[in-house]
C-alpha positions as CSV (number, residue, x, y, z in Angstrom):
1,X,64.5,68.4,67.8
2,X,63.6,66.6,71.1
3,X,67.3,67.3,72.3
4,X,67.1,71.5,71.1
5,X,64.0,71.3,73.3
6,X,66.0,69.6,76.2
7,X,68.4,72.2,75.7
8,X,66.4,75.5,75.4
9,X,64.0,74.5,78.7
10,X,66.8,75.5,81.3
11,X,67.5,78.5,79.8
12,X,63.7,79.4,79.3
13,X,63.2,78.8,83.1
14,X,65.7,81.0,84.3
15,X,64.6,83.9,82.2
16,X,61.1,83.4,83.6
17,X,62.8,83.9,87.3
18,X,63.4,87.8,88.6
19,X,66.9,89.0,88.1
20,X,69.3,88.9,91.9
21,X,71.3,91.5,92.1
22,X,73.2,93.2,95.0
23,X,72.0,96.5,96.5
24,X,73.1,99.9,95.6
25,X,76.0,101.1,98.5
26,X,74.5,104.5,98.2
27,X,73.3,104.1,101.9
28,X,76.7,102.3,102.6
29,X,78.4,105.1,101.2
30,X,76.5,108.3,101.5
31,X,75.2,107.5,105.3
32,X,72.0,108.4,103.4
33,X,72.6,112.0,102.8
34,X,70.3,113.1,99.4
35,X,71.8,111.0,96.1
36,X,74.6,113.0,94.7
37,X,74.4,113.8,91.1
38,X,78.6,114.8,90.8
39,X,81.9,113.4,92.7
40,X,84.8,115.0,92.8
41,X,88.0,114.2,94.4
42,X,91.1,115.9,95.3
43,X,94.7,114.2,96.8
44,X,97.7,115.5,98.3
45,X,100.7,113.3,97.9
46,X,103.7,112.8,99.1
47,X,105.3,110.2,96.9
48,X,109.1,108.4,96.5
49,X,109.6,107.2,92.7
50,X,112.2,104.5,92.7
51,X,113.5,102.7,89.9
52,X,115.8,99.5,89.3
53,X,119.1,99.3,87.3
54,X,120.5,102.6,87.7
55,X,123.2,101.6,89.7
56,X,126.2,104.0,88.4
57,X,129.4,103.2,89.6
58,X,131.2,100.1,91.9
59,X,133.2,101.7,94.4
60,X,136.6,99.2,94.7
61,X,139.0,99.4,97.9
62,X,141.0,96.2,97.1
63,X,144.7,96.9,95.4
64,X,146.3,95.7,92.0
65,X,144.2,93.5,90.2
66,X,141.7,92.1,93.1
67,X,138.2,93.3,93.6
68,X,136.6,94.4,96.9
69,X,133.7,96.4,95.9
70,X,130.5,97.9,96.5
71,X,127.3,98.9,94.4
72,X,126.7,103.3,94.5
73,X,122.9,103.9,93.3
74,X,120.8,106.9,93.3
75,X,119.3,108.3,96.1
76,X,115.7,108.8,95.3
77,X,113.8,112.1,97.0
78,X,110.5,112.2,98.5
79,X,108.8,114.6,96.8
80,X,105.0,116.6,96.8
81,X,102.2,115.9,94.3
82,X,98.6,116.2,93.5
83,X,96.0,113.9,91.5
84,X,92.0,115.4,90.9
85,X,89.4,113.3,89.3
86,X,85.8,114.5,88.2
87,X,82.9,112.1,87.6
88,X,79.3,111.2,87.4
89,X,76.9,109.3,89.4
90,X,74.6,107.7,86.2
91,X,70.8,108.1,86.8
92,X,70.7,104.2,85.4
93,X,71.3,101.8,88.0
94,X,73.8,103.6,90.1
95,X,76.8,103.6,87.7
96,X,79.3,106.1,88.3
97,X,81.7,107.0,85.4
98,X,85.0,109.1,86.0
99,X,88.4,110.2,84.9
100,X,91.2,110.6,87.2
101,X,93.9,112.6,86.4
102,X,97.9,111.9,87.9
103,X,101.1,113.8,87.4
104,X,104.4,113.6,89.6
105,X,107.5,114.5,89.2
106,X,110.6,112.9,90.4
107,X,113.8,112.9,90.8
108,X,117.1,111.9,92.7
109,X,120.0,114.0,94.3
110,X,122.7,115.0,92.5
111,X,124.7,112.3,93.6
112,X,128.2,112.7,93.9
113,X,130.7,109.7,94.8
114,X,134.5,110.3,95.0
115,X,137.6,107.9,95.7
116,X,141.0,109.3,96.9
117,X,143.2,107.8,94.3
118,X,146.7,107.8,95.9
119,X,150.0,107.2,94.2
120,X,151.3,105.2,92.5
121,X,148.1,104.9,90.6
122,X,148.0,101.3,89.1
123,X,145.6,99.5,86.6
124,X,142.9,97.3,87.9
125,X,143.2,98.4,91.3
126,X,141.3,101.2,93.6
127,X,138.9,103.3,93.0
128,X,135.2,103.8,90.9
129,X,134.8,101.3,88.4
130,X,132.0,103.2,85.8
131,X,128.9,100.7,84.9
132,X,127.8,102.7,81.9
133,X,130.1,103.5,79.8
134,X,130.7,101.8,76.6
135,X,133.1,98.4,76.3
136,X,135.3,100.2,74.0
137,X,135.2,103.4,75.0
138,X,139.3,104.6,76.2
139,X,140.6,102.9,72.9
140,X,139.2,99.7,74.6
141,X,141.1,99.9,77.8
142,X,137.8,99.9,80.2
143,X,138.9,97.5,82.2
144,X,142.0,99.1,83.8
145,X,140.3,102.6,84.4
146,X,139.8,103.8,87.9
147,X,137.6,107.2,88.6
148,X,138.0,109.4,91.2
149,X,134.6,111.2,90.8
150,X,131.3,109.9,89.6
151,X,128.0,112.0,89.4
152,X,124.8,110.8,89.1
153,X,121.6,112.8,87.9
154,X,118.2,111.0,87.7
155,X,114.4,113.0,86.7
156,X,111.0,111.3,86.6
157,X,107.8,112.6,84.4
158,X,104.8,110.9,85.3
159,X,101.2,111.2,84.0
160,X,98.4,109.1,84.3
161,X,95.1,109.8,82.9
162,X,92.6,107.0,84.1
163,X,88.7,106.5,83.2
164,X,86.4,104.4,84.9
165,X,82.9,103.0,85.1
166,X,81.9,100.9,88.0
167,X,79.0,100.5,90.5
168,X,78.9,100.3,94.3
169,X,77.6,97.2,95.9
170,X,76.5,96.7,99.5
171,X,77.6,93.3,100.3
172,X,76.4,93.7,104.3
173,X,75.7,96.6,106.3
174,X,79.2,96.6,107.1
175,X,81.1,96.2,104.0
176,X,80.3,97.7,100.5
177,X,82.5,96.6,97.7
178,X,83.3,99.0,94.2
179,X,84.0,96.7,91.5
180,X,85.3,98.7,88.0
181,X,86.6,98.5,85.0
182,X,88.5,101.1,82.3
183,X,91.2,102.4,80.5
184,X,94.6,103.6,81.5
185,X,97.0,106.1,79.8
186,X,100.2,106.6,81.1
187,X,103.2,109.3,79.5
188,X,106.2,108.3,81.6
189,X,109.6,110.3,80.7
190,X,112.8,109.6,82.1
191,X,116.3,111.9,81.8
192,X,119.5,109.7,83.2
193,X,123.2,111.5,82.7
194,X,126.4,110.2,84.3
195,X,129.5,112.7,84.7
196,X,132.7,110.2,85.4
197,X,135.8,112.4,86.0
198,X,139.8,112.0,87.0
199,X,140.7,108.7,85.7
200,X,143.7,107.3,85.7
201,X,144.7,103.8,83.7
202,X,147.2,101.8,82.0
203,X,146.8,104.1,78.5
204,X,145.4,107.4,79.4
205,X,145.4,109.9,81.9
206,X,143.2,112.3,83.9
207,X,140.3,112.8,81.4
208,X,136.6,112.9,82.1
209,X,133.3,111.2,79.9
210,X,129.7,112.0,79.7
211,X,126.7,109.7,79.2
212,X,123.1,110.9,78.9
213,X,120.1,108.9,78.4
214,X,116.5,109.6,77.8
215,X,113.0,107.2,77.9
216,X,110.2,108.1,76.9
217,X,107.4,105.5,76.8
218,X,103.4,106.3,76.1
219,X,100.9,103.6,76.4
220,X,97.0,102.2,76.8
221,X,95.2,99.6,78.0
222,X,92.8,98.1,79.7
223,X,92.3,98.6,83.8
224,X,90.1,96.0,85.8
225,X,90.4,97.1,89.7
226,X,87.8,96.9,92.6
227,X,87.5,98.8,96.1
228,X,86.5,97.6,99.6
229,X,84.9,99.9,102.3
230,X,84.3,98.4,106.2
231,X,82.4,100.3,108.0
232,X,83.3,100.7,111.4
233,X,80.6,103.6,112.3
234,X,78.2,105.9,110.3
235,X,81.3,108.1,110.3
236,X,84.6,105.9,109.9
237,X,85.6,102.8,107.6
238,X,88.5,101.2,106.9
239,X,89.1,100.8,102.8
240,X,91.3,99.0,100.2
241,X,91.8,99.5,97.0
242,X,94.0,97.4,94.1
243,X,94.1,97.5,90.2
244,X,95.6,96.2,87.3
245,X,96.3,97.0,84.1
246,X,98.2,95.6,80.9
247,X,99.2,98.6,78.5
248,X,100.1,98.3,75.2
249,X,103.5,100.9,75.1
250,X,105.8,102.5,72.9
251,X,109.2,103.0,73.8
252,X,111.7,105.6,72.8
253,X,115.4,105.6,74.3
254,X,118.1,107.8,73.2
255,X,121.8,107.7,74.3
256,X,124.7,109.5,73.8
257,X,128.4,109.0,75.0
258,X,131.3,111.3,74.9
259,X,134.6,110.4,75.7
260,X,137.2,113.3,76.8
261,X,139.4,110.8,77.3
262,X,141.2,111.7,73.5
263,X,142.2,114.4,71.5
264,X,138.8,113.6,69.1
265,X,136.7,114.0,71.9
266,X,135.1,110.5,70.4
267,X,131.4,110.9,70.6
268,X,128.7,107.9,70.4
269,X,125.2,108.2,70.0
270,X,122.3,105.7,69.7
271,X,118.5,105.6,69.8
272,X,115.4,102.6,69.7
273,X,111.9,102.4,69.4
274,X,109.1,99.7,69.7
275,X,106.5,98.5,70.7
276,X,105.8,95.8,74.0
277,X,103.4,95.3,76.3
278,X,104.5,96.3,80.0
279,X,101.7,95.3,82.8
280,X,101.5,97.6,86.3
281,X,100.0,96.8,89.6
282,X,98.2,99.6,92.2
283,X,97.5,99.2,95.6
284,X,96.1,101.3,98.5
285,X,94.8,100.8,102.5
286,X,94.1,103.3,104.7
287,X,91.1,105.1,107.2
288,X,88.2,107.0,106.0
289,X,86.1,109.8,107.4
290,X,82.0,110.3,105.3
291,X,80.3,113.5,106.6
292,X,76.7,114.7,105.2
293,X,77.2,118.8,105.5
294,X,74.4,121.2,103.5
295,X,74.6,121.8,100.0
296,X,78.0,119.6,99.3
297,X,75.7,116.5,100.6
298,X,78.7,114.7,101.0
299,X,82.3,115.4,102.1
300,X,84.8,112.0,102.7
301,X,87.9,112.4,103.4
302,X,90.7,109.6,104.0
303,X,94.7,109.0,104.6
304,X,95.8,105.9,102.9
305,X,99.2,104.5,102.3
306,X,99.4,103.6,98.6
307,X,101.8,102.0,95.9
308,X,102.0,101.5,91.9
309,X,104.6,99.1,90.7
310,X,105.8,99.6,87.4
311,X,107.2,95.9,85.5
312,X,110.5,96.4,83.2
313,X,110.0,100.5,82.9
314,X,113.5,101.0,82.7
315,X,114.5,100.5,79.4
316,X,117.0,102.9,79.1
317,X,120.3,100.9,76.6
318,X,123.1,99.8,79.0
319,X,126.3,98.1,76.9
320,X,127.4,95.3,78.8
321,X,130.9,92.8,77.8
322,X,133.2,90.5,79.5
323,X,135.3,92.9,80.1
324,X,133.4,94.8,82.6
325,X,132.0,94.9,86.3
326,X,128.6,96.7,84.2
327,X,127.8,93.0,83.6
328,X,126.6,91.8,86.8
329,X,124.1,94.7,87.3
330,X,120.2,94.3,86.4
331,X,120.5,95.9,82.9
332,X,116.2,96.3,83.2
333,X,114.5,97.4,86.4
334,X,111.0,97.7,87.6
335,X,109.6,101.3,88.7
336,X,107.6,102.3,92.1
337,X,105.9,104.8,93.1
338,X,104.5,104.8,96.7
339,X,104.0,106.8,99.7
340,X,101.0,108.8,101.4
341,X,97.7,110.2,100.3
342,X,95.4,113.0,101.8
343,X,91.6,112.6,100.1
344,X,89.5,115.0,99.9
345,X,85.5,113.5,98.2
346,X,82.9,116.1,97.3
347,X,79.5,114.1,96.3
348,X,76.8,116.8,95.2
């Protein structure tokens, strides 16, 4: 009994002493204009979405059976967007609850690589060697195929539907801090198709194949992030901003093959799905402008450079062998998504 009582004294003593807690940033944040009851804000992007692993073709200058080569990869277009969030500043405490709401699409240019194939051709020597095309696809004779022409089409679907709750601190006059926590939904489709034409090899001649591939993934989870805000005058502050979140993600990714290379026109299709875990980081600095202005009693806008990395989003089915030069490239890759922001804050 005498060591329960031991025990329960600290704890009894604490809850006897007044609660410490930071200050509301409202001051910090509003440059004391009337407390808003709404927020909402409204970007402008300008956004590059690029992805690992979808290198396409090796382009190979060496003769007969040697191998002087280079990696061709998409080239990824920077492209316009918007994101809008609406949310609440709570009457408890000084909580503010939102949702933000993110769609961009993507995509890179029709790429289109070509290789003058002179005669005699020969096998194994110059010329695009194809990275995606199945191991036994020409009746199994990859490995001597050269391509004169290989396109290259890429499309990105992105949208991210994020909902927060979190409370501004003032940490100094100078520096207010938003820590928050949440839950993040993302819908990410992805359309891939390859167009390899005027081969020539040891068993076939001129022919052309296709290969088209879709990913679609949708997942949730949890989002933990915080915000910084230094203020360099009642008008201007310098901010940062970084997140993280671990969805839980379903995966769907189709694939189909045909090879024109034969009189069958040999077709091949294949398709997955599961479930996995894929984690994604978000990051953001830039220069902010706070301006109290009649009824909207506050008006912030801000330029920011920003970034949201993607881990293992490519998951789009790659056959890889001995056989061929497709084995030495990344088979997974990572997604990012960066570029400028324009923000435009309405507090009223």
């Amino acid at each position: 009994m005498k060591k329960i009582f031991l025990f329960l004294l600290p704890l009894f003593l604490l809850a006897e002493q007044e609660c410490i807690v930071l200050p509301s940033a409202s001051p910090c944040q509003f440059n004391n204009c009337p407390k808003p009851l709404l927020y909402t804000d409204l970007d402008l992007l300008y956004w590059q979405a690029k992805e690992e692993g979808l290198e396409y073709a090796i382009s190979n200058t060496a003769n007969n059976n040697n191998l002087d080569a280079s990696v061709i990869s998409p080239e990824f277009e920077w492209r316009f967007a918007f994101r809008f969030a609406l949310g609440f500043h709570l009457p408890y405490d000084d909580w503010d609850l939102g949702i933000q709401v993110t769609h961009f699409d993507a995509k890179s240019k029709n790429d289109n690589s070509s290789y003058n194939l002179t005669p005699p051709l020969v096998s194994s020597g110059q010329g695009l060697i194809p990275v995606w095309t199945h191991p036994g696809a020409f009746s199994g004779d990859l490995i001597n195929v050269r391509w004169q022409i290989a396109d290259s089409k890429w499309k990105l679907n992105y949208n991210i539907i994020d909902t927060k709750l979190g409370r501004n601190f003032c940490v100094s006059p100078a520096l207010s801090v938003n820590p928050y926590f949440g839950i993040k939904n993302a819908i990410i489709h992805q359309n891939f198709s390859l167009h390899y034409k005027f081969a020539n090899g040891a068993t076939i001649g001129p022919a052309a194949t296709d290969v088209a591939l879709k990913s679609f993934s949708h997942g949730v989870g949890p989002l933990l992030g915080f915000d910084t805000k230094w203020h360099a005058s009642c008008m201007w502050s310098f901010f940062t901003k970084f997140s993280f979140s671990l969805l839980h993600t379903h995966f769907t990714s189709e694939r189909v093959e045909n090879d024109l290379s034969t009189n069958n026109n040999d077709r091949a299709e294949l398709n997955e799905k599961y479930w996995t875990y894929k984690p994604e980081v978000e990051g953001a600095i830039g220069i902010n402008c706070d301006i109290c202005s009649g009824k909207m009693q506050h008006i912030g806008i801000s330029v920011a450079y920003e970034a949201q990395y993607w881990f293992k989003q490519n998951q789009m089915i790659r056959f890889i062998d001995a056989n061929i030069d497709g084995k030495t490239r990344n088979t997974l890759g990572d997604l990012l998504l960066h570029g400028l922001s324009v923000n435009f804050r309405f507090d009223f």
